[in-house]
C-alpha positions in Angstrom: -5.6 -24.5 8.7 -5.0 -21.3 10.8 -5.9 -18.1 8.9 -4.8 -14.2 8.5 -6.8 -12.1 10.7 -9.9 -10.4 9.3 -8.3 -7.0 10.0 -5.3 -8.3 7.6 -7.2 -9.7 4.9 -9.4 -6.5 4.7 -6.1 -4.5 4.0 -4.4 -7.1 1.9 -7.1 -6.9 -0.9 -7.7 -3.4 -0.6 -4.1 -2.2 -0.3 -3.3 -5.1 -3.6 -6.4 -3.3 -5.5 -5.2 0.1 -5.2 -1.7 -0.8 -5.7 -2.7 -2.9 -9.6 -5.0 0.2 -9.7 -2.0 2.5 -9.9 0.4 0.9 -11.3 -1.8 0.6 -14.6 -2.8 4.6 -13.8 0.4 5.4 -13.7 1.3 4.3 -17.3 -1.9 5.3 -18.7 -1.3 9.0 -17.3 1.9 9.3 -19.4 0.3 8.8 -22.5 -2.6 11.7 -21.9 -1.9 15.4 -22.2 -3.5 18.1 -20.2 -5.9 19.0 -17.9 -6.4 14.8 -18.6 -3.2 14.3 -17.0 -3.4 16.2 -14.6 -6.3 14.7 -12.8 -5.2 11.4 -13.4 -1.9 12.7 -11.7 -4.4 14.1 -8.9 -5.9 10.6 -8.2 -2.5 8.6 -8.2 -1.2 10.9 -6.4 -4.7 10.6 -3.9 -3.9 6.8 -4.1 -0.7 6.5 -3.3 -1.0 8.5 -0.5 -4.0 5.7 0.6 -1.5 2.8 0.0 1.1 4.4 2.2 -1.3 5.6 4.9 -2.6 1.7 4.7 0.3 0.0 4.5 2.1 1.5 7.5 -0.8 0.3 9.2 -0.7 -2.9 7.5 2.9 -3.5 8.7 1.9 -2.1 12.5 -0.8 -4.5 12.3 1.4 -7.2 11.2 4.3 -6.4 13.4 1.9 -6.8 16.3 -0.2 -9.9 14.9 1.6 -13.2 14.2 0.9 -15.0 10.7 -0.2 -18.0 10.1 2.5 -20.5 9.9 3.3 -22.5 6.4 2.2 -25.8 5.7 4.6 -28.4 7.5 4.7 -29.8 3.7 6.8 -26.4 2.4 10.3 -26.5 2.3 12.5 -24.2 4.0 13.4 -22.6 0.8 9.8 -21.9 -0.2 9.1 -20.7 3.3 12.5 -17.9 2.7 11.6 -17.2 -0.8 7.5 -16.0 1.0 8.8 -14.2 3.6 11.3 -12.2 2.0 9.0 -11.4 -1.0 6.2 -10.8 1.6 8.7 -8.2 3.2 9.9 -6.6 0.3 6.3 -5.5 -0.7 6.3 -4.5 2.5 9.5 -2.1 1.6 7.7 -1.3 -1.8 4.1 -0.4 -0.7 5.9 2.4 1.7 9.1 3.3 -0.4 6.9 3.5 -3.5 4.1 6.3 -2.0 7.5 8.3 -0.5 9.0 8.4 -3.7 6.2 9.4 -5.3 5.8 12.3 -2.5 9.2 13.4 -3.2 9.1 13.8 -6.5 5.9 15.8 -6.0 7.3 17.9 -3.6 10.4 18.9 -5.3 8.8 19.4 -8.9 9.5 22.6 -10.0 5.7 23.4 -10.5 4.7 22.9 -7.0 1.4 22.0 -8.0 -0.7 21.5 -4.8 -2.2 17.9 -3.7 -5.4 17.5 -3.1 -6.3 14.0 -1.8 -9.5 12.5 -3.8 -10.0 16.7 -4.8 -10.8 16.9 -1.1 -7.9 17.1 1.1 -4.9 19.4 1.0 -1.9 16.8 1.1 1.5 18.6 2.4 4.8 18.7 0.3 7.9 17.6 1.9 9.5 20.5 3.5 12.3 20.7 0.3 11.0 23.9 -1.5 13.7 26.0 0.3 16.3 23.9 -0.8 18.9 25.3 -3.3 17.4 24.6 -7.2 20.1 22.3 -8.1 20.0 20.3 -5.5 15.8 20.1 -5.7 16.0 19.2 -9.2 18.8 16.2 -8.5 16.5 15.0 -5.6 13.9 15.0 -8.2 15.7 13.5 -10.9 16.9 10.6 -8.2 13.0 9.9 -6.8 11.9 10.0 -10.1 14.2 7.1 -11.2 13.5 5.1 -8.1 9.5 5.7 -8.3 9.9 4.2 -11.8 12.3 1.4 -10.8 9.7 0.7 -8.0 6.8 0.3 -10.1 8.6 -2.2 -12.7 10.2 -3.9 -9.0 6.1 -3.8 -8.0 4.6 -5.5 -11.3 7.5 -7.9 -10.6 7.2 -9.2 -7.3 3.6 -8.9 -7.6 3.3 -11.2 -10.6 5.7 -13.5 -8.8 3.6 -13.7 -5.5 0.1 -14.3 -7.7 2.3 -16.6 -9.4 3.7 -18.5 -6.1 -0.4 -18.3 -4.5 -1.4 -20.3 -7.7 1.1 -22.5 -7.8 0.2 -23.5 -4.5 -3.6 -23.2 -4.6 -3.5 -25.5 -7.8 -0.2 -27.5 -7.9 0.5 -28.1 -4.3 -3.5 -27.8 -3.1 -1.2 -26.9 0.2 -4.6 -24.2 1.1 -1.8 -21.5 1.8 -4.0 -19.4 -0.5 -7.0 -19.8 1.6 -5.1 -18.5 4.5 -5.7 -15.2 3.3 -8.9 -15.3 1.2 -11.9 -13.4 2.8 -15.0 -15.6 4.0 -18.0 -14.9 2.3 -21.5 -15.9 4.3 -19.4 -18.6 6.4 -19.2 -18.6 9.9 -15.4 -19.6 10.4 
């Protein structure tokens, strides 16, 4: 069965790790107070910027690499119900990281991002920006990062969900398609 390219399974699993990785920071961080919050703030804020950065390059890579095809055996529905979930997290690894940068950058505190407490990581240029326009734009990016992180654990349980059904109802090896090979030559 043809397979993803190495290039795309490497960013698959790591862009899915950091993405499970902050979606569980993010609710942990609410319930800390602090110079505790604040770093974990730091380092969501540090990953996110990672997922963005790898997902853009994820969706060049994929825009310029065919996938696989499904298995003859799928039917048409399943094969629209996989692409359009695979293109939505597509939309939600990007729109997620932006909205998150938003509502950094027009927080009232313009507290300064430093990626992984290393590199300084620009605001959006909306400081200048009348205050009650800065704070709507902030209360609106706010809402959306939320909605996207509930739209995330969503469609991220449903595509674990659809990879197992197939893997151990179906045996279809659509899931192999995109597990990495250890120690094998093919």
């Amino acid at each position: 069965m043809p397979r993803y390219s190495a290039v795309a399974i490497l960013l698959h699993w790591l862009i899915a790790a950091l993405i499970l990785t902050n979606l569980a920071l993010g609710w942990w961080m609410q319930t800390l107070e602090g110079l505790a919050q604040f770093e974990k703030y730091q380092l969501h804020k540090s990953i996110g910027i990672l997922v963005l950065l790898l997902s853009v390059l994820r969706l060049a890579w994929r825009l310029t690499h065919q996938a696989p095809p499904y298995p003859e055996t799928m039917k048409p529905w399943e094969k629209l119900a996989a692409s359009s979930v695979h293109w939505l997290l597509y939309a939600i690894m990007i729109g997620m990281p932006l909205t998150g940068w938003l509502l950094v950058s027009t927080s009232a505190f313009k507290l300064p991002t430093l990626l992984f407490h290393t590199v300084p990581w620009p605001h959006l240029p909306v400081h200048d920006w009348p205050v009650d326009a800065r704070m709507q734009v902030n209360h609106l990016s706010e809402g959306a990062h939320k909605a996207l992180a509930f739209g995330t654990a969503g469609l991220v349980a449903l595509h674990i969900g659809a990879a197992l059904k197939h893997q151990i109802v179906a045996r279809d090896k659509v899931l192999s398609r995109m597990l990495p090979r250890f120690g094998r030559a093919n």
